[in-house]
Structures are given as structure tokens and as C-alpha cells.
Backbone bond lengths (Angstrom), bond angles and torsions (degrees), N, CA, C in turn:
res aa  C-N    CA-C-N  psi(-1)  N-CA   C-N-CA  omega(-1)  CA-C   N-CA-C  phi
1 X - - - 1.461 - - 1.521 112.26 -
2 X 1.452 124.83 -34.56 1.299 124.59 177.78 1.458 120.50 -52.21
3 X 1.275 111.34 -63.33 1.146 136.21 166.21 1.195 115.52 -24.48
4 X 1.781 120.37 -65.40 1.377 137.09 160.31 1.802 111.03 -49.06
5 X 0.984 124.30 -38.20 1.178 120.80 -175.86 1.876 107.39 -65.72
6 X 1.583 94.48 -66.52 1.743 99.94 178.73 1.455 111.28 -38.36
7 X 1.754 115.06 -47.48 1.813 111.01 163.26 1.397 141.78 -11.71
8 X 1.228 71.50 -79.75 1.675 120.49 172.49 1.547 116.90 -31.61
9 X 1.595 99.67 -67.90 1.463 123.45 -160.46 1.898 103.96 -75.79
10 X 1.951 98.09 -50.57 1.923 91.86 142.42 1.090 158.15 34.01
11 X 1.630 86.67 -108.95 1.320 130.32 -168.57 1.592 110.29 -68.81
12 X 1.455 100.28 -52.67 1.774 138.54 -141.03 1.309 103.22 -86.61
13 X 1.392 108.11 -42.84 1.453 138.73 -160.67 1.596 124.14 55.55
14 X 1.085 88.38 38.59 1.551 114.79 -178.04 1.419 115.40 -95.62
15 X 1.252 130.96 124.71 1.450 155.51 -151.77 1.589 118.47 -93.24
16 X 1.485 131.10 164.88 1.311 123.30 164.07 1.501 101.21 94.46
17 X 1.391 115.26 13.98 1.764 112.58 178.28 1.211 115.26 -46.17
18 X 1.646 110.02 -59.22 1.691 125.72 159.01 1.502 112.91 -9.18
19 X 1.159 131.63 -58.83 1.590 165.40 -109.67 1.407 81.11 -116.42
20 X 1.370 110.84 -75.93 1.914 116.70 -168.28 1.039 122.71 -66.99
21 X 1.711 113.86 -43.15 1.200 105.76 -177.71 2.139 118.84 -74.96
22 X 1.188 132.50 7.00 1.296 160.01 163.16 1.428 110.79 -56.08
23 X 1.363 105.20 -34.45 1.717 99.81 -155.01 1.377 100.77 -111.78
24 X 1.815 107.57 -23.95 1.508 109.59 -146.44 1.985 103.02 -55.65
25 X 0.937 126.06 -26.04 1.518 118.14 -178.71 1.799 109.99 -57.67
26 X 1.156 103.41 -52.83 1.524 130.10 175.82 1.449 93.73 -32.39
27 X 1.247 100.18 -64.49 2.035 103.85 -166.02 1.547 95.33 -88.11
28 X 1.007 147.41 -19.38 1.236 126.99 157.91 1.453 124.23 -69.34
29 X 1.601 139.16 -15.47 1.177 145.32 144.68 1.401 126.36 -80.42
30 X 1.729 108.23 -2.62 1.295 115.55 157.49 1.563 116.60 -69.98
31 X 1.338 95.91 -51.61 1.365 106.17 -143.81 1.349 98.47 -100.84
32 X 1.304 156.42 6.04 1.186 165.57 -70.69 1.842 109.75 149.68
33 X 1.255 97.76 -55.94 1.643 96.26 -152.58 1.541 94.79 -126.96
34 X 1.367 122.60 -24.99 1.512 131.02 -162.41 1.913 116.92 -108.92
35 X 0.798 105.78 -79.65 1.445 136.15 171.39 1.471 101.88 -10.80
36 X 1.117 136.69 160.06 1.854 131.89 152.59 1.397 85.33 -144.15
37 X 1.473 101.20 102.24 1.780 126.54 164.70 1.272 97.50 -147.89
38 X 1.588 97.14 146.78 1.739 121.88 168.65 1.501 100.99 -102.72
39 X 0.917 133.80 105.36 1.502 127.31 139.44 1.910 131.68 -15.57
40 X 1.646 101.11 -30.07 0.915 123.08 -178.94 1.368 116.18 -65.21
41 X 1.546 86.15 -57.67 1.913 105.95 -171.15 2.002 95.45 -126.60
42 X 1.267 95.26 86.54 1.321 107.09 -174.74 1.783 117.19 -72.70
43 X 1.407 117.18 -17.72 1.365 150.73 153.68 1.609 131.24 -47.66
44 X 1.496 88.48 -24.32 1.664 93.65 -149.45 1.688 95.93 -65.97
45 X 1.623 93.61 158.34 1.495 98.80 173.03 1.218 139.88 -77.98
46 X 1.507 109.02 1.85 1.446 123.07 -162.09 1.932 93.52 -112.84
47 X 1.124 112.30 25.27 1.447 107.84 -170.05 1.517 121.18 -93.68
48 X 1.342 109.01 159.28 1.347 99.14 170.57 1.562 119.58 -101.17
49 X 1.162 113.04 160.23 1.985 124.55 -146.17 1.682 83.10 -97.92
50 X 1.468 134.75 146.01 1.415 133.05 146.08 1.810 89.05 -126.28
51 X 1.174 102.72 142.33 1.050 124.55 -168.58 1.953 117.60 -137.74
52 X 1.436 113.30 86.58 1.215 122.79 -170.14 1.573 101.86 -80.95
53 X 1.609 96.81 117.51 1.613 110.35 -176.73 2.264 95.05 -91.18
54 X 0.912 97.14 -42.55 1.554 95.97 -173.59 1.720 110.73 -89.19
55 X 1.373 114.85 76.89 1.195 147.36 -159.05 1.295 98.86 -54.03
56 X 1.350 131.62 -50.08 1.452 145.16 159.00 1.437 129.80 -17.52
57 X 1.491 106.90 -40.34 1.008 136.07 176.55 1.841 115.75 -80.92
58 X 1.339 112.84 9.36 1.326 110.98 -157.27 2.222 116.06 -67.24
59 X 1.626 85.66 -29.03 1.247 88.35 166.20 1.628 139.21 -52.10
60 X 1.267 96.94 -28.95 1.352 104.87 163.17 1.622 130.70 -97.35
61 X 1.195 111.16 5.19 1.378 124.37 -178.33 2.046 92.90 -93.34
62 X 1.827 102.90 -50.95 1.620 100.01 177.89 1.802 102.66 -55.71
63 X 0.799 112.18 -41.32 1.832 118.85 -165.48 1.215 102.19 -47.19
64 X 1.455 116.69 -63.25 1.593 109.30 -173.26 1.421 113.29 -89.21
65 X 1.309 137.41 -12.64 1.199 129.20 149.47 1.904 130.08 -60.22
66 X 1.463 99.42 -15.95 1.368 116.31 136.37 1.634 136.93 -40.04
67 X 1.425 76.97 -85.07 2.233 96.72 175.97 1.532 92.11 -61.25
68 X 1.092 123.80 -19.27 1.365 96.45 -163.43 2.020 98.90 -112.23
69 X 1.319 101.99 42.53 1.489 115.28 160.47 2.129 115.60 65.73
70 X 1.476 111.06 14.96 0.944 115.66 163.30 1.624 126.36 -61.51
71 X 1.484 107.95 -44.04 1.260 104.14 -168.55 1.884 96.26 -154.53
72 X 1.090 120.58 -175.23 1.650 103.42 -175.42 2.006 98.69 -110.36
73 X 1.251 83.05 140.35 1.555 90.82 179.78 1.069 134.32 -52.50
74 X 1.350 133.41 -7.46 1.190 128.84 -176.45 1.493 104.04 -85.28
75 X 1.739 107.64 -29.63 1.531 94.41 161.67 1.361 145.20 -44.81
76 X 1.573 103.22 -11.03 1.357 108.47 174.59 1.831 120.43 -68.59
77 X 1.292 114.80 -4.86 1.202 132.00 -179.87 1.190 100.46 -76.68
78 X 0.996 143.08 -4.09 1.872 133.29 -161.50 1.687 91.11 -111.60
79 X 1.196 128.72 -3.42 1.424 129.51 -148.51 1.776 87.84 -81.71
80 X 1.094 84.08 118.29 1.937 111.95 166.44 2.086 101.96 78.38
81 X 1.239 100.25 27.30 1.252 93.70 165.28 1.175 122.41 -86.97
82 X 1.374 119.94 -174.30 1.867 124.25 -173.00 1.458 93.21 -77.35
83 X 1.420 145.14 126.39 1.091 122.94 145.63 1.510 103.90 120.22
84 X 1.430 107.81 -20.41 1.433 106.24 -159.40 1.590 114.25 -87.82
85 X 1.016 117.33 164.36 1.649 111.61 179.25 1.867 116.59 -86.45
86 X 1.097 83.89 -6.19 1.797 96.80 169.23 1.306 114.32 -106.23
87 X 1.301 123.27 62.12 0.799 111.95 140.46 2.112 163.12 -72.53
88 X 1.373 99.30 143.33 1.934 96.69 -151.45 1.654 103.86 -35.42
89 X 1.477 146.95 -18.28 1.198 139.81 157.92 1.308 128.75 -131.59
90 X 1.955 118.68 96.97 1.302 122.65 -152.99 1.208 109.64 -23.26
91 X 1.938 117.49 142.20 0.936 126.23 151.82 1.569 121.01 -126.25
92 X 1.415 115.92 -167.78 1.354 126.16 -175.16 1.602 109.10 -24.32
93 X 1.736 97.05 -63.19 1.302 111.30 176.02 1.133 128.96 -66.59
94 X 1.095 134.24 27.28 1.534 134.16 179.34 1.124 123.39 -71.94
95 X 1.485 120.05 136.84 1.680 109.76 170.33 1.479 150.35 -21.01
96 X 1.180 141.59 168.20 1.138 138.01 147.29 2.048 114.79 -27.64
97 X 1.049 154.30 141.84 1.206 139.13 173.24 1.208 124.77 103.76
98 X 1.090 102.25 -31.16 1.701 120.88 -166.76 1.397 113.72 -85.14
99 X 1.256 139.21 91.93 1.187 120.40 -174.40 1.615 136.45 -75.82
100 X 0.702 105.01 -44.02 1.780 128.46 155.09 1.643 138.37 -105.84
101 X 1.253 119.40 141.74 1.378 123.07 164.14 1.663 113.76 -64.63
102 X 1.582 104.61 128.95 1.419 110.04 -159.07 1.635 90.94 -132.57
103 X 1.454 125.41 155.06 1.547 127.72 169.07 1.657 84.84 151.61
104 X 1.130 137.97 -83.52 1.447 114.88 -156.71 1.362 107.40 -80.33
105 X 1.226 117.57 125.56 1.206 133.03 -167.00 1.663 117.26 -61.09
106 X 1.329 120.33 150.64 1.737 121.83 160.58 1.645 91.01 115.90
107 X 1.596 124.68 -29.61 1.523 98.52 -172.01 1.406 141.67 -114.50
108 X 1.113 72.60 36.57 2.044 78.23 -156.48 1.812 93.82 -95.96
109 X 1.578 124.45 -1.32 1.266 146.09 150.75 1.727 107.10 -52.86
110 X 1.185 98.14 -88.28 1.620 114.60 163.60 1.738 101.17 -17.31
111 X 1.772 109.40 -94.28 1.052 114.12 -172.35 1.695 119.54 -29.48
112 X 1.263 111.85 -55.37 1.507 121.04 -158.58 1.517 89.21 -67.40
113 X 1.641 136.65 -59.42 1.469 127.89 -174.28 1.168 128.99 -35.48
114 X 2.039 112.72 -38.28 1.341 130.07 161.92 1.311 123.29 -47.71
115 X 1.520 102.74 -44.03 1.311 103.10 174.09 1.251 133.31 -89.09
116 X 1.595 116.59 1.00 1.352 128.75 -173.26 1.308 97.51 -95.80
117 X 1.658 126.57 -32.67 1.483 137.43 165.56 1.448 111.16 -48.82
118 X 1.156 120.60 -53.52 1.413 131.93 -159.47 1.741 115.41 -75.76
119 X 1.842 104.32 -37.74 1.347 100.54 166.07 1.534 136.43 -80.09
120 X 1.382 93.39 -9.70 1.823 120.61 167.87 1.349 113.19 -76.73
121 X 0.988 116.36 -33.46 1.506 123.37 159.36 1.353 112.34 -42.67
122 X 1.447 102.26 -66.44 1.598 110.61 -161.68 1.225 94.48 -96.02
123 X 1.447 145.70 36.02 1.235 138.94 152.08 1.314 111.45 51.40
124 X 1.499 118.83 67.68 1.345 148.55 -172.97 1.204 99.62 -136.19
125 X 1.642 112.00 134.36 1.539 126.85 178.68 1.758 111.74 -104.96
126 X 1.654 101.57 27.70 1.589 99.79 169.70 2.097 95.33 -69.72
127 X 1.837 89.17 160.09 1.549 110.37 174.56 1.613 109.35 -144.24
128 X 1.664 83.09 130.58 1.906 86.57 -170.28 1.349 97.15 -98.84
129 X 1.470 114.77 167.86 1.339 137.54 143.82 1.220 139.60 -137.36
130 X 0.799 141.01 125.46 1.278 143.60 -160.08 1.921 117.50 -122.72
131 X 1.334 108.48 139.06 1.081 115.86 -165.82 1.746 109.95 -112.70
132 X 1.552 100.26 138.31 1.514 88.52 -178.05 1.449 115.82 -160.38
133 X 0.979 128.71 138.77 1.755 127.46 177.92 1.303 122.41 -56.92
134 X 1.731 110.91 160.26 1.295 96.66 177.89 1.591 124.32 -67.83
135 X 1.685 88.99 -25.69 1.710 107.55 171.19 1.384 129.09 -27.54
136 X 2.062 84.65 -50.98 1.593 97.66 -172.63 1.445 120.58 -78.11
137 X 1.640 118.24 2.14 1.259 138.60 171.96 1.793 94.21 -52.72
138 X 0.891 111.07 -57.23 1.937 123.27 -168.76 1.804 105.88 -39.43
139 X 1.414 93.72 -14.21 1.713 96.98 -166.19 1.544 101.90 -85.96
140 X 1.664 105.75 144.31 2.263 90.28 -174.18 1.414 87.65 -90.39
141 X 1.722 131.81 -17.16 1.070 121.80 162.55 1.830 129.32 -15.53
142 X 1.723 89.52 -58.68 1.381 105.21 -156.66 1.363 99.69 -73.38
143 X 1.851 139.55 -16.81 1.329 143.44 -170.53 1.755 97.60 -92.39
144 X 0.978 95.07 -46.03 1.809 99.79 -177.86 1.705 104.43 -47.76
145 X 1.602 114.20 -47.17 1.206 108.59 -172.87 1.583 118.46 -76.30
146 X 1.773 92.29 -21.44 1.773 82.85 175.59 1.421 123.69 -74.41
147 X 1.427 119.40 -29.87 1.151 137.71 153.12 1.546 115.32 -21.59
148 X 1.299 109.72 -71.89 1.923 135.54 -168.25 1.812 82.55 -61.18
149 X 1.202 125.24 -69.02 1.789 128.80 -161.75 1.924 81.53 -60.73
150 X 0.711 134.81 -90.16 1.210 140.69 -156.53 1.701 103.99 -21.87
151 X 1.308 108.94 -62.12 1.022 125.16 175.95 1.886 126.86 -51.17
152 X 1.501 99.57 -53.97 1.205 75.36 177.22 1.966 107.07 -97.86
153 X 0.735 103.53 33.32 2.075 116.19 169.69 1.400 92.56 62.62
154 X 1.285 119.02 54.97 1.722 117.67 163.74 1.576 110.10 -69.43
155 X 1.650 115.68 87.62 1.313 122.98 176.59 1.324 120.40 -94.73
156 X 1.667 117.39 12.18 1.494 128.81 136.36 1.271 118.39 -84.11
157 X 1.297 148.73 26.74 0.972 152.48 146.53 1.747 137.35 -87.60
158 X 1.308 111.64 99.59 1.676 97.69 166.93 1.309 126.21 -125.44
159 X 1.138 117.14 124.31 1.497 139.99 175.14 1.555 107.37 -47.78
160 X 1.307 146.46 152.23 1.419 130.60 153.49 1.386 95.28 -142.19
161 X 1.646 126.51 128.29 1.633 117.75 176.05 1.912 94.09 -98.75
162 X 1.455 91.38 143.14 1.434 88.07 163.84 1.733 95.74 -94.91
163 X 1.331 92.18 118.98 1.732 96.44 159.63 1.474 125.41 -90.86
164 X 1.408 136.31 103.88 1.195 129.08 -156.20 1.605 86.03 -152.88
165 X 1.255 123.43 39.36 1.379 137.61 164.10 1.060 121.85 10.55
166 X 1.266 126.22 59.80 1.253 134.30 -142.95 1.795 102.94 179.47
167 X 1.611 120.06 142.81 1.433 102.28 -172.61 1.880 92.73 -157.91
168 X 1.252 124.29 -179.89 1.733 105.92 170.51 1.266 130.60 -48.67
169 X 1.597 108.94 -27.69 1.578 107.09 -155.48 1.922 105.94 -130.23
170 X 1.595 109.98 24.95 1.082 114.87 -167.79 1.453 109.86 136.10
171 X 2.016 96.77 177.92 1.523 94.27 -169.02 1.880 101.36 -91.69
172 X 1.585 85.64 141.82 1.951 104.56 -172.84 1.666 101.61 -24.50
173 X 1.895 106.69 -76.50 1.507 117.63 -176.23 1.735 102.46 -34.89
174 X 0.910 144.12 -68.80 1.111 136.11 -151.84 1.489 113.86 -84.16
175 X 1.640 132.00 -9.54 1.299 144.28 144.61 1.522 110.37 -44.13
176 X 1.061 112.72 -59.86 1.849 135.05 -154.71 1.868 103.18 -158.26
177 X 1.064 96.12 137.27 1.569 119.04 -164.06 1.271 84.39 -80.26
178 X 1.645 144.87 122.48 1.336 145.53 -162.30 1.259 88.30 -131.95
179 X 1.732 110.91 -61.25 1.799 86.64 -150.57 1.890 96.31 -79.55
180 X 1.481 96.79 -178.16 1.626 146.03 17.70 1.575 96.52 -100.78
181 X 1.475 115.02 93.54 1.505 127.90 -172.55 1.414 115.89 -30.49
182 X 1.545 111.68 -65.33 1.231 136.86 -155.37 1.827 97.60 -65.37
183 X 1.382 115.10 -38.87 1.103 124.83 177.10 1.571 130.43 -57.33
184 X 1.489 93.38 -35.34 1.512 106.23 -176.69 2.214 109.56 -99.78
185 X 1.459 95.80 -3.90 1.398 98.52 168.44 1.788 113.59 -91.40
186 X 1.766 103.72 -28.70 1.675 107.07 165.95 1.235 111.17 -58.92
187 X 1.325 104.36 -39.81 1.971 111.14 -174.33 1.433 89.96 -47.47
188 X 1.373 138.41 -76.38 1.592 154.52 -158.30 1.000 109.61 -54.71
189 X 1.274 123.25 8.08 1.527 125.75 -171.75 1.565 131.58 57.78
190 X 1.654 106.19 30.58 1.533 101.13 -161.14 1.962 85.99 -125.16
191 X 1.117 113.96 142.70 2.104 141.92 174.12 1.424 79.52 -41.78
192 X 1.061 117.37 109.53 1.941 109.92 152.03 1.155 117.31 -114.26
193 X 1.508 125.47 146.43 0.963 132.73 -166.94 1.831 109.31 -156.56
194 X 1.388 111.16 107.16 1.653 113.96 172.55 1.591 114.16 -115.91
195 X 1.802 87.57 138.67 1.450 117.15 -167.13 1.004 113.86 -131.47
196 X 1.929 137.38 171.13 1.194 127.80 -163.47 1.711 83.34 -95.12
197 X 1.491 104.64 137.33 1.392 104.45 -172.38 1.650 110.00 -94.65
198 X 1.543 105.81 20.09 1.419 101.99 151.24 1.482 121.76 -139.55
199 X 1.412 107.29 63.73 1.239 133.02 -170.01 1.602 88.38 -129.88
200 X 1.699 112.21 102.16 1.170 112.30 156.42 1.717 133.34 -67.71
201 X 1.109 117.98 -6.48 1.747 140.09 166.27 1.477 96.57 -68.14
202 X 1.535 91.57 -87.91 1.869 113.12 -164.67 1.974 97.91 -29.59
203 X 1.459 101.89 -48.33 1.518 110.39 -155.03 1.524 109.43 -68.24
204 X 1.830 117.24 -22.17 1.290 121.99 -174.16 1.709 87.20 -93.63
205 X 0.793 117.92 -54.14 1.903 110.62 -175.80 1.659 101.28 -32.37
206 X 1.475 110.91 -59.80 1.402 97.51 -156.82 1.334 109.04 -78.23
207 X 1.736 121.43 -23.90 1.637 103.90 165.56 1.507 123.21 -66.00
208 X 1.340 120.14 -12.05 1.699 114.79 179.38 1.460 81.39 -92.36
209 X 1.110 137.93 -82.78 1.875 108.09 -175.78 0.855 128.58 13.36
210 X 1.606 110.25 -93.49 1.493 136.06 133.61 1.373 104.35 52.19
211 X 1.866 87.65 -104.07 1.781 111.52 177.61 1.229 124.35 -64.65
212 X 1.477 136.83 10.90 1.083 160.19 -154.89 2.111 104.71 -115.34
213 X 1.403 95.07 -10.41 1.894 89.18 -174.85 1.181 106.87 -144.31
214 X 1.342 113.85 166.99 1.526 142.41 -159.65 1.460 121.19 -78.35
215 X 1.439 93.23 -14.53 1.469 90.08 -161.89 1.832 95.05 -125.57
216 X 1.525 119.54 -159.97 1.396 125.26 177.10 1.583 122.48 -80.82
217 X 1.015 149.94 132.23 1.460 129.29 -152.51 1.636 95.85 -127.59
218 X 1.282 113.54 142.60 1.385 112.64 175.12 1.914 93.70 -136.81
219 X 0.988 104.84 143.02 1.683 118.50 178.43 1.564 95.63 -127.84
220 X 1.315 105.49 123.14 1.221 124.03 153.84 1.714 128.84 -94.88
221 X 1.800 84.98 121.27 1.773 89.46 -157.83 1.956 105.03 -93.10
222 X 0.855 104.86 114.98 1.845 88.98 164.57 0.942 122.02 -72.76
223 X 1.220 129.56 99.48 1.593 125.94 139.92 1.132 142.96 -79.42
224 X 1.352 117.76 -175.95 1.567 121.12 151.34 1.529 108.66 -153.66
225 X 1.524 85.26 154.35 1.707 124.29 -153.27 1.911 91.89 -74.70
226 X 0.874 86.57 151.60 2.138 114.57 -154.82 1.655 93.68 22.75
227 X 1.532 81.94 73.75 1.824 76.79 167.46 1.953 114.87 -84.95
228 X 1.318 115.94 158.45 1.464 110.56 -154.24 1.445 132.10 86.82
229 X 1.388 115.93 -11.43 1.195 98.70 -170.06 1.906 97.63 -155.46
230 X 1.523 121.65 98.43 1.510 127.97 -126.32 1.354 93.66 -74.75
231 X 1.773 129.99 -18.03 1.705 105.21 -167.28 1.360 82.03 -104.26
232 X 1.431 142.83 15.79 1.509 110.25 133.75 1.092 131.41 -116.89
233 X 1.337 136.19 37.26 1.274 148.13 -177.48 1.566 87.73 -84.07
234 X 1.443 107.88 142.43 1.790 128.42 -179.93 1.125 117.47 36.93
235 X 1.364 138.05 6.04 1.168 157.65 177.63 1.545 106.44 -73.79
236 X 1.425 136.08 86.12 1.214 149.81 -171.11 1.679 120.64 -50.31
237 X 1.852 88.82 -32.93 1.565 111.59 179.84 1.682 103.73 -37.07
238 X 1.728 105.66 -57.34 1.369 121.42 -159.53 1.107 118.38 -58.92
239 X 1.837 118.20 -12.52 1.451 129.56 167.33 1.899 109.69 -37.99
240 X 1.518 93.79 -45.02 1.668 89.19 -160.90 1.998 98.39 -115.27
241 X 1.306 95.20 -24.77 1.461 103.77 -169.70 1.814 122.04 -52.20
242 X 1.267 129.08 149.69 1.145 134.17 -170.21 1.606 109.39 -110.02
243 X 1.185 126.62 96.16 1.833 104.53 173.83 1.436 120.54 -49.59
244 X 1.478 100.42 152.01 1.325 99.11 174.15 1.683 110.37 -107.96
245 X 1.548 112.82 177.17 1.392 100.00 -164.68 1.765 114.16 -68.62
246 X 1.027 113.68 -62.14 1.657 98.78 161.23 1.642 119.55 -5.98
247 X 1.714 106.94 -62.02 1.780 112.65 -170.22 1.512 98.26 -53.18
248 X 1.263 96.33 -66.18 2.127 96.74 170.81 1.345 127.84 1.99
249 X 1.323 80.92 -70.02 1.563 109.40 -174.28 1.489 106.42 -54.42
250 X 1.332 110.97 -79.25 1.552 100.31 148.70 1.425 152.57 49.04
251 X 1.626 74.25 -128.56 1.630 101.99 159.79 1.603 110.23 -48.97
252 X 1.334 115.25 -64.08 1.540 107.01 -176.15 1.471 119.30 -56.68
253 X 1.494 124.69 -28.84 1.067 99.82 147.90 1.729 157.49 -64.69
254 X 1.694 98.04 -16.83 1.171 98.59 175.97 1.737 110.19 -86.16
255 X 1.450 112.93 6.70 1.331 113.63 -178.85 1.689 96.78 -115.28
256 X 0.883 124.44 23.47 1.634 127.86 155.08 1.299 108.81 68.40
257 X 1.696 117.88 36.89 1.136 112.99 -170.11 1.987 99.84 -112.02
258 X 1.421 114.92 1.37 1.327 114.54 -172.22 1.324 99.98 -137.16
């Protein structure tokens, strides 16, 4: 998926590589090992919700809903064109997979709790998750909703922050006083649990956890930003920056693809 992403971003001239390449383990133990979706019947009612709070990131949310037989990959080439249904922060039009419109940050927390409320109601065993930056921590949105999940014991619900300490305009901690993260999500009443968020093991342990408790669960993942590929790892540039074809080249080599 990395590889495909650096392409992608390229080609497209579409931004936020930094952003995608951070999470991609996350959504590969989502979508892979966690999740109960058919590709087939992308609709179905018995499904589980992923819910991308860091909208920015959307390229990599289309990528593995790609590999993972939603739609055919080359569609990922249309991403941020005029017209196209991929657009750089889900909208209306979004693919098969996509559950929500994502780009202004803080709600896709909110949203997903509503909906974790609503299928508990009707005594439905759907389970959301939702994905979100540390950035999007800055939102009071995102505390209000932990509050509301906390409250009413939404134990289909899991939170996951990508921590990759790092945000557009500088590093997260020094934006907004974040840590001791895990601490201030126990305060909220929600299972916390932080892991190296590119530890495909660590990352499946803590989603079967996860489903294992009573209450709302948020796992805090560590990352880092263009992880995989070393001249953009923590490199802030890559927030907005575009590779050029040379970097390509690159990158795929340091990911053993040339």
C-alpha cells in the first residue's frame, strides 16, 4: 500500500502523504484482521462502521479499500480529480466503503457515537471505529463525544488516535498540551490502551481487547509520519509536500519493491 500511496500522491498531485503513510498499518489490521465487511455487499446491515475522522488522510483509507477488493485499483488514480468520486477529503460522492463525509476535523467521533447509540437501541451487534489524528484531539468536539460514549457505555465503540506527533503547523504536544493521552481518555471513562501503531501483533491484540469490555475503548497508536520510507519519516514538509518522480523511485526502493 505504501508504495501505491507515494504513486498516487505523484501522479495526482495530491498532498498529505505524511498523513497516509502514518496510519497505513492501522487500516491494514482494520481492514484485514478486524472489520466484518463484504466487499460484495458493502451495504449490508450486519456490518461494521470505519469511520475516518482525519479526512486528509483519505487516500489511504481509498487504497486499502482497494486491495481489499472494493473497487479496482487503478481507480485510485482519479483521486482529487475534477469530477472524480475520490475526492482528497471524502465526500457525498464517495465510493462503495466509505462511510461518511470526512475533511473538517473533530466529528466523525460525534457522528460514529450516534450511530453506535442508535444500533444499541435496536439491538444490533454492528461495531464502529473511527480513526483520528492527534491534531484532531484540538477539536472540543472530539471531548464532548467522549463524554456522550462514555456515558451512555457505547461498548461498540473504538476510538484509535494516530499519534504521529506531528500536525500542519508544528509538533501536536506543543500546539495543545496532549499528553499523558491515555490518561486523560481513562479520565473520560473510555478502556485505553497504547501500542506501537506499526506493530501488526500489538495492533490485533488491542482490537480483540477491544471487543472484550463494557465500556468505549480508545487505543492510542504511536506512530510516525511517512513511516516506511526514511526521507519522509517526521519530516513535517510531507504534511503538504508532493513527491516527485525521481522520490518514487526511491521510496519504492526502500520498500523492496525495485
Amino acid at each position: 500500500m505504501r508504495h501505491t500511496l507515494c504513486d498516487v500522491s505523484s501522479q495526482t498531485k495530491t498532498p498529505h502523504l505524511g498523513s497516509c503513510l502514518s496510519c497505513v498499518d492501522i487500516l491494514v489490521a482494520l481492514y484485514w484482521q478486524t472489520l466484518n465487511i463484504d466487499p460484495k455487499t458493502p451495504k449490508a446491515n450486519d456490518r461494521d462502521y470505519f469511520l475516518l475522522g482525519k479526512g486528509h488522510a483519505a487516500s489511504a483509507l481509498y487504497t486499502a479499500l482497494a486491495y481489499r477488493g472494493f473497487f479496482d485499483i487503478d481507480a485510485l488514480y482519479e483521486h482529487g480529480q475534477t469530477g472524480s468520486q475520490f475526492e482528497e477529503h471524502p465526500g457525498i460522492h464517495a465510493p462503495n466503503g466509505v462511510e461518511t463525509v470526512s475533511g473538517s476535523l473533530g466529528h466523525a467521533l460525534s457522528l460514529a457515537s450516534g450511530m453506535a447509540l442508535s444500533t444499541k437501541l435496536q439491538n444490533r451487534d454492528n461495531r464502529f471505529y473511527v480513526l483520528m489524528g492527534d491534531g484532531e484531539l484540538n477539536e472540543g468536539t472530539v471531548w464532548e463525544a467522549a463524554m456522550f460514549a462514555a456515558g451512555k457505555k457505547l461498548d461498540n465503540l473504538v476510538a484509535i488516535v494516530d499519534f504521529n506527533k506531528l500536525q500542519g503547523t508544528g509538533e501536536s504536544c506543543d500546539i495543545m498540551h496532549l499528553e499523558p493521552l491515555e490518561e486523560k481518555w481513562r479520565a473520560f471513562g473510555w478502556h485505553t490502551l497504547r501500542v506501537d501503531g506499526h506493530d501488526l501483533a500489538s495492533l490485533q491484540s488491542a482490537l480483540v481487547e477491544a471487543k472484550q469490555q463494557s465500556q468505549p475503548v480508545c487505543i492510542v497508536a504511536d506512530t510516525i509520519k511517512g513511516k516506511g520510507v526514511s526521507f519522509m519519516e517526521n519530516d513535517n514538509n510531507w504534511h503538504y509536500r508532493i513527491p516527485k518522480a525521481e522520490e518514487v523511485e526511491m521510496a519504492k526502493k526502500e520498500l523492496g519493491l525495485l
